[in-house]
Backbone as CSV, one residue per row, in Angstrom:
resi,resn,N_x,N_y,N_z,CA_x,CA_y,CA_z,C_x,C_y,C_z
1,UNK,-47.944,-1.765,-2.263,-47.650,-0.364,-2.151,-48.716,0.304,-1.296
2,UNK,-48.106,1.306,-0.313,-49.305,1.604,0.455,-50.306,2.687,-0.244
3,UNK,-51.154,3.370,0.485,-52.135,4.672,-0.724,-51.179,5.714,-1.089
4,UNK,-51.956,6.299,-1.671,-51.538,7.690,-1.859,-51.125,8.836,-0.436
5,UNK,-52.497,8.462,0.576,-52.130,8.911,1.628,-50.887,9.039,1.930
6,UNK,-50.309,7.938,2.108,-48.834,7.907,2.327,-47.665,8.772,1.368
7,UNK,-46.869,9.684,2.483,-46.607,10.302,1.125,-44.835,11.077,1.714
8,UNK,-45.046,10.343,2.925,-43.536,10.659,3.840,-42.875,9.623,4.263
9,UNK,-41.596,9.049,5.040,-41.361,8.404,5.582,-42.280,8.411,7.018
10,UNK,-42.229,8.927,7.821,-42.965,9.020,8.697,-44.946,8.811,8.272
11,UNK,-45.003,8.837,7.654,-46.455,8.420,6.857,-46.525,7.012,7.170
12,UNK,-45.151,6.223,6.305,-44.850,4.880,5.563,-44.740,4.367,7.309
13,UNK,-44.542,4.954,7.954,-43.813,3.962,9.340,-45.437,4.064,10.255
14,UNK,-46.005,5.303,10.400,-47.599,5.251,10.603,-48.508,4.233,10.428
15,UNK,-47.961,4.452,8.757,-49.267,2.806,8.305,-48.583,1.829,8.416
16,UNK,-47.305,1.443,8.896,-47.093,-0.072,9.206,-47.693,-0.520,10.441
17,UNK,-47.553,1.076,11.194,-48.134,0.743,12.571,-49.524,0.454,12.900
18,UNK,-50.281,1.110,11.492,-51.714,0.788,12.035,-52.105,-0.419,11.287
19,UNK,-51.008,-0.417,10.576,-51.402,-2.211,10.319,-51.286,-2.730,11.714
20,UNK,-50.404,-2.796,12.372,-49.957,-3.522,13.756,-51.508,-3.438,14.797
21,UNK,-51.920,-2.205,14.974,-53.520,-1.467,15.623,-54.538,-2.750,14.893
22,UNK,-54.589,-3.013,13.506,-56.007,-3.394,13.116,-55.667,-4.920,12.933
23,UNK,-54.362,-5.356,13.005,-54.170,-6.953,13.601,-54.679,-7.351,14.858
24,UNK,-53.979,-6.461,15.717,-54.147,-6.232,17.328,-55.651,-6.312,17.981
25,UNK,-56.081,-5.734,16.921,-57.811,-5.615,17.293,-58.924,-6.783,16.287
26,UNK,-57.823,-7.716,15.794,-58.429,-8.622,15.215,-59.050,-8.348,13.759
27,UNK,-58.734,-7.263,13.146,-59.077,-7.002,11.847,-58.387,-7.447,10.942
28,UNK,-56.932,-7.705,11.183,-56.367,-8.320,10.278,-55.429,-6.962,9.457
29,UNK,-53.972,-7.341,9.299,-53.260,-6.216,8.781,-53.663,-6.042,7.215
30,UNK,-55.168,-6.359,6.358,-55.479,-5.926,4.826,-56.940,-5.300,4.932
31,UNK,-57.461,-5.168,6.498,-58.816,-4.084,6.590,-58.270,-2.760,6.182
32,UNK,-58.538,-2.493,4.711,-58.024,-1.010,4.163,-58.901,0.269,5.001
33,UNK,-60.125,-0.103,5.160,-60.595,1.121,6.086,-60.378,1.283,7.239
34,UNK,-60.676,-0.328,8.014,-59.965,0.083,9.558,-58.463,0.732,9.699
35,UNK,-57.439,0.278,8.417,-56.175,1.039,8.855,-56.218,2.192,8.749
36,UNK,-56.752,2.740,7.524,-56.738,4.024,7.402,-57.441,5.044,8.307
37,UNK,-58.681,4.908,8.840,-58.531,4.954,9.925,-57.793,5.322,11.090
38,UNK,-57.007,4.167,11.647,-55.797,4.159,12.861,-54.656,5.038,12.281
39,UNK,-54.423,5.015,10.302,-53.537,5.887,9.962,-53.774,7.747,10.338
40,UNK,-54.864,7.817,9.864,-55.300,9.048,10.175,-55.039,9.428,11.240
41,UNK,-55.519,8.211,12.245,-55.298,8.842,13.765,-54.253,9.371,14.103
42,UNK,-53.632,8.561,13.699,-51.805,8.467,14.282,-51.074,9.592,13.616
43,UNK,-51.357,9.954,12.877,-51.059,11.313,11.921,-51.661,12.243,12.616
44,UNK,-53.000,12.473,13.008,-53.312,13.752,13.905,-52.657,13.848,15.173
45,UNK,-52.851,12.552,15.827,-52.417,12.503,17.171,-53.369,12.339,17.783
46,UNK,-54.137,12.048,17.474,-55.357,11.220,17.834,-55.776,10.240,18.754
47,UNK,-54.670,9.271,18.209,-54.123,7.930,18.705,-53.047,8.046,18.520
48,UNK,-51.571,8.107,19.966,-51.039,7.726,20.005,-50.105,5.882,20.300
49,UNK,-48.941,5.915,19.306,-48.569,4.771,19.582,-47.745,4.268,20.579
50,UNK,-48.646,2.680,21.296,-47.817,2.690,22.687,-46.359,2.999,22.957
51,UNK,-46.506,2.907,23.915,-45.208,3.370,24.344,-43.867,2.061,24.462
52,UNK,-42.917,1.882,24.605,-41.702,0.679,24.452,-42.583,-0.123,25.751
53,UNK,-43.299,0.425,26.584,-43.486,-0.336,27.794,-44.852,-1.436,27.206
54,UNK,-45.143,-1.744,26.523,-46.177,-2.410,26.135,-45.292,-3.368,25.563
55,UNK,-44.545,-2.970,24.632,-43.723,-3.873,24.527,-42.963,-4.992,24.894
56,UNK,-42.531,-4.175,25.648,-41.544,-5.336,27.138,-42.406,-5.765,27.586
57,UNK,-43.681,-4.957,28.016,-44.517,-6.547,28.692,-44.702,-7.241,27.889
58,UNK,-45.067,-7.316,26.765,-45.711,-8.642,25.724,-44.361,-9.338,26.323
59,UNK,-43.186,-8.879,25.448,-41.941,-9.819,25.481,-42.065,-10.543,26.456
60,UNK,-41.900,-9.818,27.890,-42.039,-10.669,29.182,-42.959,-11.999,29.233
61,UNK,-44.134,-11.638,28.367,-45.262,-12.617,28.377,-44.792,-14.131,27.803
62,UNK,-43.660,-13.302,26.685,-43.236,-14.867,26.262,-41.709,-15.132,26.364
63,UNK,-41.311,-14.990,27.616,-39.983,-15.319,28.042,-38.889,-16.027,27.933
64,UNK,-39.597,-17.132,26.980,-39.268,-18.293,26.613,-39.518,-18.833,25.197
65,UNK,-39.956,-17.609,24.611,-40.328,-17.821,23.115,-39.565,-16.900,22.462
66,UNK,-39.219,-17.432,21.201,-38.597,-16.444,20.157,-39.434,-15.922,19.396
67,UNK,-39.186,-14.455,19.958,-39.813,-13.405,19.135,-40.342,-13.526,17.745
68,UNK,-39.491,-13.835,16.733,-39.546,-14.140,15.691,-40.455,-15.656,14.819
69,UNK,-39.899,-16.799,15.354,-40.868,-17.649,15.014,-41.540,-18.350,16.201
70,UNK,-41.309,-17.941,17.163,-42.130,-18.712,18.488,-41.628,-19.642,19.103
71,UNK,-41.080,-20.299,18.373,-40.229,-21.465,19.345,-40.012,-21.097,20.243
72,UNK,-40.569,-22.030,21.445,-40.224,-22.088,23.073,-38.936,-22.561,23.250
73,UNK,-38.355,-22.195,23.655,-36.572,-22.746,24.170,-36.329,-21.783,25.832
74,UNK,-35.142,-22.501,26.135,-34.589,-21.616,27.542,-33.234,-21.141,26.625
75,UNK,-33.095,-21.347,25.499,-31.788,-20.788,24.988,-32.019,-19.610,24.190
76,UNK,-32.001,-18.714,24.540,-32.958,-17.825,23.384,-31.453,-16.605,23.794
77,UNK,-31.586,-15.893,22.389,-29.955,-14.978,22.438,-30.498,-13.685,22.203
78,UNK,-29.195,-12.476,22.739,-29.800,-11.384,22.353,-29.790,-11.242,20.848
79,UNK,-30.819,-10.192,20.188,-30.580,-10.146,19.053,-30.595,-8.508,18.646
80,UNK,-29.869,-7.982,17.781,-30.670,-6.243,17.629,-31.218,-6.637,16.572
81,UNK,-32.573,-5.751,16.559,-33.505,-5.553,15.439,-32.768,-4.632,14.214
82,UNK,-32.378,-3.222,14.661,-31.504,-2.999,13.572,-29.858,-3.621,13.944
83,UNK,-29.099,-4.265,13.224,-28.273,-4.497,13.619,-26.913,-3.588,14.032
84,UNK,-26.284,-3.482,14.764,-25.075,-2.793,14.894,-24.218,-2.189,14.020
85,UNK,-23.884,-3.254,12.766,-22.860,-2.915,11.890,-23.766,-1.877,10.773
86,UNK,-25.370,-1.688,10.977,-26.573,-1.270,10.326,-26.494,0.490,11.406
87,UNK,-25.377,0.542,12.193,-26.023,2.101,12.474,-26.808,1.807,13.680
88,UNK,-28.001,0.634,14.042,-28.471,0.665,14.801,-27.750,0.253,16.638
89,UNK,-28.619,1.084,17.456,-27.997,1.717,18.580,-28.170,0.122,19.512
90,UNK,-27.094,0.130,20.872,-26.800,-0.559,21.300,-27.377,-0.342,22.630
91,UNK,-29.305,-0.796,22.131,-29.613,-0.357,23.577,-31.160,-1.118,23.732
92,UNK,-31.843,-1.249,24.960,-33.401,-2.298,25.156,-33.898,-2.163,24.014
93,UNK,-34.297,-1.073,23.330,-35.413,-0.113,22.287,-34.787,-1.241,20.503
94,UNK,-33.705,-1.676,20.843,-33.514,-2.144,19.398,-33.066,-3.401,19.405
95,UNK,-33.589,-4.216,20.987,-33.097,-5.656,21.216,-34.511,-6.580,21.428
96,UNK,-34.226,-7.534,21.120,-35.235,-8.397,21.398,-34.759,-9.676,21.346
97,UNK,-35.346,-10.941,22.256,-34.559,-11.982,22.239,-35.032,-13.527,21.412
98,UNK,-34.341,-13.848,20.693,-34.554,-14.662,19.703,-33.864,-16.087,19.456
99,UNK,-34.309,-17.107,18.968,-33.594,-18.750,18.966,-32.588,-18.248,18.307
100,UNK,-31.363,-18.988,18.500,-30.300,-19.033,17.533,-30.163,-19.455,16.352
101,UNK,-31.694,-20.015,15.847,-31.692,-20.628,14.631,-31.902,-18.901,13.541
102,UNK,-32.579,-18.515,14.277,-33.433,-16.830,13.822,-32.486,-15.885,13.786
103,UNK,-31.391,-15.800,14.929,-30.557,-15.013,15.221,-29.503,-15.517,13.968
104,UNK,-28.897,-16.633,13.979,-27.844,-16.844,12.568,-28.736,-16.429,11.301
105,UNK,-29.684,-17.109,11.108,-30.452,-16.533,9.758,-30.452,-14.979,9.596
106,UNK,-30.970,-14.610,10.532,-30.707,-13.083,10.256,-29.636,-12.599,9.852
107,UNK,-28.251,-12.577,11.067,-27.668,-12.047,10.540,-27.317,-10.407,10.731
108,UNK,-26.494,-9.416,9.693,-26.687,-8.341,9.461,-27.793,-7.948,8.995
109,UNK,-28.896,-8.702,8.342,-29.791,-7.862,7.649,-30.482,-7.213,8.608
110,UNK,-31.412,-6.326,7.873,-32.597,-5.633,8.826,-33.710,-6.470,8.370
111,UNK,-34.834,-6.250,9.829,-36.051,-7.077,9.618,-36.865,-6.973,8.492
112,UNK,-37.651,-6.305,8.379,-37.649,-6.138,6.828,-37.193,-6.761,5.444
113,UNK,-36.175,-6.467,5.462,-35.319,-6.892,4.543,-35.037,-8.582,4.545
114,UNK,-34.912,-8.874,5.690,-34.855,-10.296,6.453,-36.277,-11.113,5.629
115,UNK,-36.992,-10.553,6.115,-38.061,-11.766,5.890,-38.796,-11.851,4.833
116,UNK,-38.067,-10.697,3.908,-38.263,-10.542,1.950,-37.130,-11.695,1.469
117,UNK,-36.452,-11.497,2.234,-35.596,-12.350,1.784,-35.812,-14.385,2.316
118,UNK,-36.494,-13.936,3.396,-36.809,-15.554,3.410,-38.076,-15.933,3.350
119,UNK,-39.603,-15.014,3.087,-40.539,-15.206,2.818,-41.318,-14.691,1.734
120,UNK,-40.655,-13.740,0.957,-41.324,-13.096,0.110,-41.740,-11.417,0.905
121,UNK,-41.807,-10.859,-0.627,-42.331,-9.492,-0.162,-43.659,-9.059,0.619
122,UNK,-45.052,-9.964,0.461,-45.640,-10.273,0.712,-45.884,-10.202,2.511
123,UNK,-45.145,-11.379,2.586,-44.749,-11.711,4.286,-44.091,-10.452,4.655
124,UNK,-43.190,-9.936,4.459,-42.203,-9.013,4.578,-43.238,-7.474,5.198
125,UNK,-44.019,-7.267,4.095,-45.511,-6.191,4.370,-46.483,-6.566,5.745
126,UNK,-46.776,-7.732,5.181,-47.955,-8.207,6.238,-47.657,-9.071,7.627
127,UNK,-46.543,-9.700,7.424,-46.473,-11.017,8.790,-45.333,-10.810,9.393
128,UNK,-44.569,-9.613,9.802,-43.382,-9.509,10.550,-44.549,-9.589,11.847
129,UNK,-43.690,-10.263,13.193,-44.087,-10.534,14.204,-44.327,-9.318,14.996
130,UNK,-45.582,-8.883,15.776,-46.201,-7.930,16.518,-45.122,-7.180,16.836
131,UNK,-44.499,-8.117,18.417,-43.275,-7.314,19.213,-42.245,-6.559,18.101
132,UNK,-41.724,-7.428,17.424,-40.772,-7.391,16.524,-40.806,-5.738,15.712
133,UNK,-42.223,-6.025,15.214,-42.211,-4.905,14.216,-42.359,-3.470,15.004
134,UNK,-43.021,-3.952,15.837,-43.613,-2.551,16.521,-42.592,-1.984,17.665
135,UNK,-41.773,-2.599,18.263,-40.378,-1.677,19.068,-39.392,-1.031,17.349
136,UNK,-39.406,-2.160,16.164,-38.441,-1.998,15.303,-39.254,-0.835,14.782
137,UNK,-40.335,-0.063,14.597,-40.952,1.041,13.837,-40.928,2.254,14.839
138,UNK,-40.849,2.199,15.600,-40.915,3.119,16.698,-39.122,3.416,16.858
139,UNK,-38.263,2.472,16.939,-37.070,2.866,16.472,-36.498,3.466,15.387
140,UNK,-37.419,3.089,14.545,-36.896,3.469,13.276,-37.181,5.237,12.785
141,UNK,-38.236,5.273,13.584,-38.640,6.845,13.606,-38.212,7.986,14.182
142,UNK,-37.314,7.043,15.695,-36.474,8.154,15.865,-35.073,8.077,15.216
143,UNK,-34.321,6.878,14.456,-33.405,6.928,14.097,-33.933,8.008,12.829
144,UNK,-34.815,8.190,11.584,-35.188,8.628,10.390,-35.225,10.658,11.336
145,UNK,-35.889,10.849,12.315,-36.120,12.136,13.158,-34.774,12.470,13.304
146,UNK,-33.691,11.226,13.982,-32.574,11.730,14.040,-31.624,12.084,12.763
147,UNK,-32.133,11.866,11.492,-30.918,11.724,10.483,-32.027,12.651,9.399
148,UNK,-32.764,13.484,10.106,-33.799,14.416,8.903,-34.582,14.110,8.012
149,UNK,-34.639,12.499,8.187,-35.543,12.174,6.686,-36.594,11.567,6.833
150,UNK,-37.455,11.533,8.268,-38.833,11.345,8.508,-39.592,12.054,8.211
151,UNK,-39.313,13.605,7.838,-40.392,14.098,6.825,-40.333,14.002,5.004
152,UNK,-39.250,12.864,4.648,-38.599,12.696,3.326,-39.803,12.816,2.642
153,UNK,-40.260,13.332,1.729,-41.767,12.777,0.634,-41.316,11.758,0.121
154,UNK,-42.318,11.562,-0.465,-42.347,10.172,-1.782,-41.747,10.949,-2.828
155,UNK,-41.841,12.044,-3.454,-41.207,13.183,-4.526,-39.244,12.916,-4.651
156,UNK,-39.235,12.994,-3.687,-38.105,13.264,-2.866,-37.421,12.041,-3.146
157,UNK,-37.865,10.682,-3.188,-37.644,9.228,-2.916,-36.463,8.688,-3.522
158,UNK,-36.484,9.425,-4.958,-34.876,8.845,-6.103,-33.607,9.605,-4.976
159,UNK,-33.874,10.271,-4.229,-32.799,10.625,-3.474,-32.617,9.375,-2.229
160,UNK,-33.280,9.248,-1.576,-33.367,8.108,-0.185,-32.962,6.843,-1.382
161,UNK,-33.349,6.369,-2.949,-33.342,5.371,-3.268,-31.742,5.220,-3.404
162,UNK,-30.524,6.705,-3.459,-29.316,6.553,-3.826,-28.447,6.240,-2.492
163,UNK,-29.221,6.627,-1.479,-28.791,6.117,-0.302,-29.084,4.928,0.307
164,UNK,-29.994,3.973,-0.427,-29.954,2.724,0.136,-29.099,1.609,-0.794
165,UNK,-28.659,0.451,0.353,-27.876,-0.394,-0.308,-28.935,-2.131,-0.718
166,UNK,-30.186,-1.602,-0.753,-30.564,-2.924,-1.642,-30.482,-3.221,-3.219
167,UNK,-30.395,-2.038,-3.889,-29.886,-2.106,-5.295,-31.448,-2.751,-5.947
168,UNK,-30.630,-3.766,-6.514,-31.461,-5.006,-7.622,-32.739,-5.204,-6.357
169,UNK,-32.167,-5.483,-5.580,-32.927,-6.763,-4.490,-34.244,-6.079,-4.271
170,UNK,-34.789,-4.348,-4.355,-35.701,-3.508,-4.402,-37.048,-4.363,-4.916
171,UNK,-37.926,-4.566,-4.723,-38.741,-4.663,-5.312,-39.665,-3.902,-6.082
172,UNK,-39.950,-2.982,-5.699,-40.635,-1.771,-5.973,-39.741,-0.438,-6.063
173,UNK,-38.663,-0.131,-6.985,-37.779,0.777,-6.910,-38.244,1.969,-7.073
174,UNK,-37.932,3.097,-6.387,-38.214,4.639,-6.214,-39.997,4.352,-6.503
175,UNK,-40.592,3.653,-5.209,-41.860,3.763,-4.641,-41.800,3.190,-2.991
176,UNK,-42.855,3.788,-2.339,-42.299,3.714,-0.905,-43.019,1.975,-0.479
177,UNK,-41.992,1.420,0.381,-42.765,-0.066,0.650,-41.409,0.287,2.353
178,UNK,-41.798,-1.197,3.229,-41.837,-1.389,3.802,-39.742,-1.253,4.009
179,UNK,-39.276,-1.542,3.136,-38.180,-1.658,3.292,-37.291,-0.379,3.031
180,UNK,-38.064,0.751,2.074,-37.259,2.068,2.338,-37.336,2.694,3.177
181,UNK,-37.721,2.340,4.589,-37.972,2.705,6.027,-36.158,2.329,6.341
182,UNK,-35.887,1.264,5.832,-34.412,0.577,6.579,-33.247,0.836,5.872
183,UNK,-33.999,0.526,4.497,-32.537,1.030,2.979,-31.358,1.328,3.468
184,UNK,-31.590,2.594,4.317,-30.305,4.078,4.390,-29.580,3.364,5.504
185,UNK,-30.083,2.360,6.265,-29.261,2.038,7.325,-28.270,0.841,6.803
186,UNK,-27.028,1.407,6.658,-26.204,0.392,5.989,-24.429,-0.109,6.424
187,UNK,-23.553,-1.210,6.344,-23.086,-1.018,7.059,-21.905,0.489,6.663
């Protein structure tokens, strides 16, 4: 569960990101001060978060690797991060390209949700892949901006919890984690 700090959706999508900042810089996504920190920043505006173009270059960097678990292949498929039948938009900002072993496993789910489901909640918080997470959080903020509920509180949360379709599968029910960022996006 993240701090107290956290206390919005847009909060919750902040500190995933500065988890992403204090990996990036070799701290590792569980340095509680360095994130908080990059959280703060990113909340003032301090530090803004890159832009999609950092992105695509990494991707570019590995042209031949799947996003997701790395495997080098020349067969690599499109994939959306949020998926289609999920609401999510049919465009660069929510694609990334992935083995077909990654792409069937997935599936409809969302990332998030995806890799609770095949690694634990754990993994799910801490080890979604750089590219991956960080075009998928930056999407996700304008999809949450577009649908009013990036300033949702944590107060607020038994409401966002009736709009998501993980049910049981919740781990942490009506408290904010990594996956009530995606919940509401359903098919």
């Amino acid at each position: 569960m993240p701090p107290s700090a956290v206390r919005t959706i847009k909060d919750l999508i902040f500190w995933q990101y500065a988890k992403i900042i204090s990996k990036s810089a070799e701290m590792g996504k569980k340095n509680y001060r360095f994130i908080m920190d990059r959280f703060k920043k990113l909340q003032s505006g301090e530090v803004e978060w890159s832009t999609s173009i950092r992105e695509y270059i990494k991707e570019k960097e590995k042209e031949d690797k799947c996003i997701y678990c790395g495997e080098e292949t020349d067969n690599l498929t499109l994939e959306h991060l949020l998926p289609l039948s999920r609401q999510g938009p049919d465009s660069p900002d929510n694609a990334v390209r992935v083995c077909k072993s990654c792409n069937s496993s997935k599936g409809s789910k969302r990332p998030y949700e995806w890799f609770y489901d095949k690694y634990g909640f754990e993994k799910a918080k801490y080890e979604m892949p750089r590219i991956a997470e960080g075009k998928y959080l930056k999407l996700l903020h304008k999809l949450h901006e577009q649908n009013g509920t990036l300033n949702l509180h944590k107060d607020e949360l038994k409401e966002l919890c009736k709009k998501c379709d993980l049910g049981s599968k919740c781990p942490e029910p009506e408290k904010l984690s990594p996956l009530c960022i995606e919940g509401i996006f359903q098919k």
